[in-house]
N, C-alpha and C positions, 0 to 999 in steps of 0.2 A: 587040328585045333578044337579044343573043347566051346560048345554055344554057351551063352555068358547062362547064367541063372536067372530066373528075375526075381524082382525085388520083393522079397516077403511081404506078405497083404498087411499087417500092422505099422510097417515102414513107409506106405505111400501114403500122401498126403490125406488129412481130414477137410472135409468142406460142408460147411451146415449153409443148407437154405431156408434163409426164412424169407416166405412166401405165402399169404392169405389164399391167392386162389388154389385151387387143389389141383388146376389142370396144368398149368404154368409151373409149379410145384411139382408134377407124378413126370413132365417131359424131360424137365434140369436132373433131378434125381436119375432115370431110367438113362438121361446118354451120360452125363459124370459118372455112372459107373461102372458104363461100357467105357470107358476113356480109364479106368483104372483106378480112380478116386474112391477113396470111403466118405460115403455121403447118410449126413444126416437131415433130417427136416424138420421143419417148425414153423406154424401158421400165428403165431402171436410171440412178443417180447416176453410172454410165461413162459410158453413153449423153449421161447430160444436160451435163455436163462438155466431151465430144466438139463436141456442140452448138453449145453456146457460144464455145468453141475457134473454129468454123465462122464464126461473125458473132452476132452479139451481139443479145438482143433487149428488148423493150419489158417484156414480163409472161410468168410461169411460172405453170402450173395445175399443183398439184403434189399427187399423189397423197399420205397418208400411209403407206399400205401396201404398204411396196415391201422386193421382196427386197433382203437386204442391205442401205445406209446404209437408214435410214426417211426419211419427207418431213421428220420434225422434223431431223435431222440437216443433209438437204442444205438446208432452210429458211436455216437456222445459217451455213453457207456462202455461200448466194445473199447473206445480209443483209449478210454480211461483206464479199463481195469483186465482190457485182454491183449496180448501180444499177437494179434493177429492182424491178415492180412483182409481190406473190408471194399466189397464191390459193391456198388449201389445199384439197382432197380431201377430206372424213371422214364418214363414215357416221352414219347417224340416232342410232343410239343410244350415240352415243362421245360423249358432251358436255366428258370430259376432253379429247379430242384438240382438240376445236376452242378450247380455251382456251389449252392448250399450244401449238399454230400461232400464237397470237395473237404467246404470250410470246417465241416461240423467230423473232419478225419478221413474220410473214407482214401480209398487209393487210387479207385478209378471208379468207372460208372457202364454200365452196359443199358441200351436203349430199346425197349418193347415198338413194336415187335423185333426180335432179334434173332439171326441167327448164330443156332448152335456153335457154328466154328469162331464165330468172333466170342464168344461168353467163350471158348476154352481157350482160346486165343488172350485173352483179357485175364483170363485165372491164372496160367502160366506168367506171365508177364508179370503179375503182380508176388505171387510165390518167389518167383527167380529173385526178384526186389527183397523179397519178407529174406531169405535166406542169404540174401549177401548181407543184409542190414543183420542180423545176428550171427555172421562171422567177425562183422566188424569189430573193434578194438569198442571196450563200453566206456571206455576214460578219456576224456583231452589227450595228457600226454602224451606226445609220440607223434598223433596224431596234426594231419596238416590243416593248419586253422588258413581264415582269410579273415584277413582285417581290412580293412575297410573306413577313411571319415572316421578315425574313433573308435570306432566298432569291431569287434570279431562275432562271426560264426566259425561254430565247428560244423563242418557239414558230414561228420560222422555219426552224432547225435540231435543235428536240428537246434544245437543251444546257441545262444546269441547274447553275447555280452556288451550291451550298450549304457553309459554314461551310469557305470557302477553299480547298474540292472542286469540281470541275469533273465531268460526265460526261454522256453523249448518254444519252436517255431511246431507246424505241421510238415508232413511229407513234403507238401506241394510247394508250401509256403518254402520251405529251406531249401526245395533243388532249384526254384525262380531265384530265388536272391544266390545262393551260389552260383548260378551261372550267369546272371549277371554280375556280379562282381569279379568272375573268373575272366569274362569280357568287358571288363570296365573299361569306356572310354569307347568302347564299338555299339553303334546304335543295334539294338535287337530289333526285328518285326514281330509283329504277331505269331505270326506262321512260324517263322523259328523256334517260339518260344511255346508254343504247340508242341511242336515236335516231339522237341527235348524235353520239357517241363512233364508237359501230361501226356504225351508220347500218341497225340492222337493229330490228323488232320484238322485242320484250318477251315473255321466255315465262316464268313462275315457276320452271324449273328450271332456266334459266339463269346460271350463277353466272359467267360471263363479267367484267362487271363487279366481280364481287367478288374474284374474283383479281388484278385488273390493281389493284382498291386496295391491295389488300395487297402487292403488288408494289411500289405507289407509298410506300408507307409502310416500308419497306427501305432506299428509299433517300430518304424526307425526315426522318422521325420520328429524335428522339433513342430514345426507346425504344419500337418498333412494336408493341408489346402493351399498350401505354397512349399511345394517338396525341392530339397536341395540336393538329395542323396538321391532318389530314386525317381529322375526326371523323364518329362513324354518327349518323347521326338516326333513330334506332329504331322501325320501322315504316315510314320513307319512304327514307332511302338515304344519300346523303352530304353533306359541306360542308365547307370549307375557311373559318376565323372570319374577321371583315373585318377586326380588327382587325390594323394594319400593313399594309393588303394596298391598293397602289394599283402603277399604271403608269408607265412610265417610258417615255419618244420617245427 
């Protein structure tokens, strides 16, 4: 049996770090491209811009602390006008910023200090994601919507068609409300919805998921201070009611 080849060096993925400190920045760079990765870097939103200007890549690690724009801002950006896959930066005790990275795009978040195998662990995971989401079908049709109270998501593109509105959810925003409506009428916990949603353990001071429902409730609820669609189950976490709620091919 012949040994497989491996994969041509312009074939494996791109990864730009943008990263202010230089030292945090020479570690990420030096083990990503012992891991096989072409890695580029960048200490400012010029920098990272520049970058991308250059050739175009797969995933950004993106610092929150940075002079000038912040990671939330260039987040914002990346979400708008690049097809990539977006890791945030944020230190242990900022649990705001990693909720805020969720809302403002990103895909997931790695936590300083951290190790090496979790950040490649977290890059993989989100690639794997980036790369079925561009196999997928780019059109409704065909495609398996969920309706819902009135409402359809496509949860192949994140759009959400509610009371003759149309608009694109976020990553995180469209796999919560898919899966709760995929389990309408079964109370979710926290912890489950950890899991699945942002694919990471459960910690009590995590309020991750409880931001992104109330984000979700903005935009489905008639009045989001008295929610009918996207109610608490008090002591265990959330639920979308069955009733009205089935699937469409």
């Amino acid at each position: 049996m012949l040994d497989s080849q491996p994969a041509p060096a312009d074939s494996k993925p791109r990864i730009l770090i943008v990263e202010d400190d230089p030292f945090v920045r020479d570690i990420l760079d030096i083990y990503l491209s012992s891991e096989g990765y072409r890695v580029a870097t960048a200490g400012s939103g010029q920098e990272m811009r520049e970058r991308l200007a250059e050739q175009p890549v797969d995933l950004v690690l993106m610092d929150v602390k940075l002079p000038g724009e912040d990671g939330f801002t260039l987040t914002r950006y990346l979400r708008s006008h690049h097809k990539v896959g977006i890791i945030i930066i944020t230190t242990r005790h900022e649990t705001v910023d990693k909720v805020v990275g969720l809302e403002c795009g990103a895909d997931d978040y790695v936590i300083k200090p951290f190790e090496e195998r979790e950040v490649l662990a977290r890059i993989r995971s989100v690639l794997r994601r980036v790369s079925e989401q561009a196999a997928a079908p780019a059109t409704a049709p065909g495609g398996v919507q969920l309706s819902f109270h009135g409402m359809t998501l496509d949860p192949d593109n994140g759009f959400l068609q509610a009371n003759g509105h149309g608009q694109t959810l976020t990553g995180h925003e469209c796999r919560l409300l898919a899966h709760l409506v995929r389990h309408a009428g079964q109370p979710q916990d926290r912890e489950a919805l950890m899991t699945q949603v942002l694919r990471r353990s459960w910690s009590p001071l995590d309020r991750s998921i409880d931001v992104l429902i109330t984000r979700l409730r903005q935009k489905v609820e008639a009045d989001p201070r008295h929610p009918a669609i996207i109610k608490t189950v008090r002591g265990t976490g959330y639920v979308v009611p069955a009733q009205n709620q089935s699937a469409q091919n």
